[in-house]
C-alpha positions in Angstrom: 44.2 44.8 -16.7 42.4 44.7 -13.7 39.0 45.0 -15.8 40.1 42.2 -17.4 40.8 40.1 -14.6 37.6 41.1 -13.0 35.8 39.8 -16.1 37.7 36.5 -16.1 36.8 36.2 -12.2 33.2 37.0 -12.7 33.2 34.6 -15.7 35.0 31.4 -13.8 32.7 32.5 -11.0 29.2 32.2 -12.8 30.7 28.8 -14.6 31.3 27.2 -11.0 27.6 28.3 -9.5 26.3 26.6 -13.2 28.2 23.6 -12.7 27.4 23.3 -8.7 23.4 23.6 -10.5 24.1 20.9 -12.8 25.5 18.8 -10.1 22.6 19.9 -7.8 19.8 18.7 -10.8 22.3 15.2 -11.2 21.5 14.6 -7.6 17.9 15.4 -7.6 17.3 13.6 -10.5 19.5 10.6 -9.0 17.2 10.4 -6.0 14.1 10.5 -7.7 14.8 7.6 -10.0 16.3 5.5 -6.5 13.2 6.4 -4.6 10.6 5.4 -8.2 12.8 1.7 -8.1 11.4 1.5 -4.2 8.0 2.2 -5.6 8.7 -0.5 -8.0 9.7 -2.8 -5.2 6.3 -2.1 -2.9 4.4 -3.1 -6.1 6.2 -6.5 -5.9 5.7 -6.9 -2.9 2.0 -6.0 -3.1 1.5 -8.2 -5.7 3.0 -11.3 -3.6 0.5 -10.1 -0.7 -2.3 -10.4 -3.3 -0.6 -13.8 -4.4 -1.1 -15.6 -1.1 -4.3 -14.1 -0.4 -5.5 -15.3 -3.2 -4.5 -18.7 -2.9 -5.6 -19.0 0.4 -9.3 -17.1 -0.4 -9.3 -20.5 -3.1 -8.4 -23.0 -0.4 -10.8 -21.4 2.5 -13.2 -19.6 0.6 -12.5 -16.8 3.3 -14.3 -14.0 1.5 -14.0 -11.0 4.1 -10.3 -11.9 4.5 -9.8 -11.7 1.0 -11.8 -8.7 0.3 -10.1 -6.4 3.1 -7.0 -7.6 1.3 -8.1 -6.2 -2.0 -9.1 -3.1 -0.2 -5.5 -2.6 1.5 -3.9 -3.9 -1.8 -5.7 -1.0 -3.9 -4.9 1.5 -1.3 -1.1 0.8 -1.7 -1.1 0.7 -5.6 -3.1 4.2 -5.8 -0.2 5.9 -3.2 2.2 4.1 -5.6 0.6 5.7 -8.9 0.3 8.7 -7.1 4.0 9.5 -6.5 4.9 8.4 -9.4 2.7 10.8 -11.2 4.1 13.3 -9.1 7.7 12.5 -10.4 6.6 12.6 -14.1 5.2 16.2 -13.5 8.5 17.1 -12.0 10.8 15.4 -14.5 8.3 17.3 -17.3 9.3 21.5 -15.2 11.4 23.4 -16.8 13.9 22.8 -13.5 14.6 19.3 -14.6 14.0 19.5 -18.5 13.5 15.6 -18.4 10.5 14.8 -21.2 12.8 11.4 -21.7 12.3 10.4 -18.2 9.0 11.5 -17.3 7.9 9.2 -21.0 9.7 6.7 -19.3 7.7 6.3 -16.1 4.8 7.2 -17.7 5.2 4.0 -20.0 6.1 2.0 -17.0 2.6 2.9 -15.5 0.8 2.3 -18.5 2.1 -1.1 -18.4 1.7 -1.4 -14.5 -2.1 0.0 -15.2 -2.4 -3.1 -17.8 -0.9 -5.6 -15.1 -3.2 -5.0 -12.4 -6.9 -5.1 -14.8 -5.1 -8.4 -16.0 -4.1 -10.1 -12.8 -8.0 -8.8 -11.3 -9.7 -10.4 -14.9 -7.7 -13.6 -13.9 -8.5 -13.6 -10.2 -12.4 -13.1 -11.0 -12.0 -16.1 -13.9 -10.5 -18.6 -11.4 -13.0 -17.4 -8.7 -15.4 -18.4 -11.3 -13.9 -21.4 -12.3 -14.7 -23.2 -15.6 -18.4 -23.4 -16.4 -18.6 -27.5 -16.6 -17.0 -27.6 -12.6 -19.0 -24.9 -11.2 -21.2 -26.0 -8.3 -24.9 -25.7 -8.2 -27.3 -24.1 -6.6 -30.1 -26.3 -5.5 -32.2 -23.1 -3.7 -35.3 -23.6 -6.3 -35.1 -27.6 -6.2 -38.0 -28.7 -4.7 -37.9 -31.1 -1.4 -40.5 -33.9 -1.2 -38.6 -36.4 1.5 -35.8 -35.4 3.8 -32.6 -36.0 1.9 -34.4 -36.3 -1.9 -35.2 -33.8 -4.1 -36.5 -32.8 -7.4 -33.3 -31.1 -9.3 -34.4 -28.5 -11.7 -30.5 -28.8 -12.8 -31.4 -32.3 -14.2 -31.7 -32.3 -18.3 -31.3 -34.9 -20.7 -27.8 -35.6 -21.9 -28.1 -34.4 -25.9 -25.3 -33.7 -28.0 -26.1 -29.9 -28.2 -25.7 -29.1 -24.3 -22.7 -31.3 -24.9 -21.5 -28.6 -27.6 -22.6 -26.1 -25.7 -20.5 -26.6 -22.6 -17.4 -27.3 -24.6 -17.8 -24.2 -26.2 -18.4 -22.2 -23.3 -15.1 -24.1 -21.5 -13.1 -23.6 -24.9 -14.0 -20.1 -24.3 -13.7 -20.0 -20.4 -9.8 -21.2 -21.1 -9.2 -18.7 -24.4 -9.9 -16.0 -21.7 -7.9 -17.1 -18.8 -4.8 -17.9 -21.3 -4.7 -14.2 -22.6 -4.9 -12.5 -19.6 -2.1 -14.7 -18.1 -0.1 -13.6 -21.5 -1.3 -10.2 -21.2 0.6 -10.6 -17.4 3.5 -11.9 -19.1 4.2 -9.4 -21.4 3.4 -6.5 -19.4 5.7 -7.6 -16.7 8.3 -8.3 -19.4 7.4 -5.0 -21.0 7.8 -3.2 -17.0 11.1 -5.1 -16.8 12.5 -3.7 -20.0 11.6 -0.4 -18.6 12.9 -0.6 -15.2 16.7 -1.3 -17.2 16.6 1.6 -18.8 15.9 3.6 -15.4 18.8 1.2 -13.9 21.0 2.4 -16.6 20.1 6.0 -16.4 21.1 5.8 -12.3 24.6 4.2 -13.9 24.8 7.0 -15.9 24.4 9.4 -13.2 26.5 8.3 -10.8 29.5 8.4 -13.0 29.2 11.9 -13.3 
């Protein structure tokens, strides 16, 4: 009898240390997923930094502003894609036994990844600006009176350069549409993502 009730003992007493483990992994696994929506939330807010710099680069033309911004801006989005990395290697250990989750993320930065080359392409295009209102440089005009000059830029009006600049605006507003829509379905793609980790925090919380 007393063999037998050390057995039963032993028994509940391993069961409580794996649930109390269980729990343990719930929690850690509950943290990690809180702390990756924070990441998500410094993206956001990097990406409005980026925003209003960029507007206000296009209103000033303030070129070192802008630039150190893009530095500091790719700083923060490397630290972000750097812990989250870190999460998908500890989701993937044998500790955690979480392939589903660390997929997850990892598809969330795949998609983040395809964000950021998108919103840069678009930047650079409207830096650009379309090829029939770019400015011109008049450095290899040649001056013969104060305030007149000979324009090299000056060519006769033919239907061909008229062609020509069509297509190369037609083409100039092909690529700035299907970056924005590249934007706009990565971010819907992200957002789609981002529930699932929402429901997966639902899910562990009720436990």
């Amino acid at each position: 009898m007393e063999d037998f009730e050390k057995k039963v003992s032993i028994k509940d007493s391993m069961e409580i240390e794996q649930e109390n483990s269980n729990c343990s992994k719930s929690n850690e696994i509950l943290n990690l997923l809180r702390k990756f929506l924070e990441i998500q939330q410094r993206r956001a807010q990097a990406y409005s930094k980026l925003k209003t710099g960029f507007s206000e680069y296009m209103k000033s033309g303030g070129e070192l502003a802008y630039q150190q911004l893009c530095s500091e801006i790719t700083v923060e989005f490397n630290d972000c894609s750097k812990q989250v990395l870190e999460m998908e290697s500890l989701f993937l250990n044998p500790d955690y036994c979480r392939v589903d989750l660390a997929e997850l993320l990892r598809a969330i930065q795949t998609q983040e990844k395809q964000k950021l080359h998108l919103t840069a392409t678009i930047q650079v295009l409207k830096k650009a600006g379309r090829p029939s209102e770019r400015l011109v440089n008049h450095e290899n005009c040649s001056f013969k009176k104060p305030m007149e000059h000979e324009c090299v830029h000056l060519q006769e009006i033919t239907e061909a350069a008229g062609t020509e600049e069509a297509e190369a605006n037609a083409e100039y507003d092909n690529a700035l549409k299907e970056a924005i829509r590249g934007v706009q379905d990565a971010v819907t793609a992200i957002n789609e993502h981002l529930e699932e980790v929402r429901y997966e925090i639902a899910a562990l919380e009720t436990e």
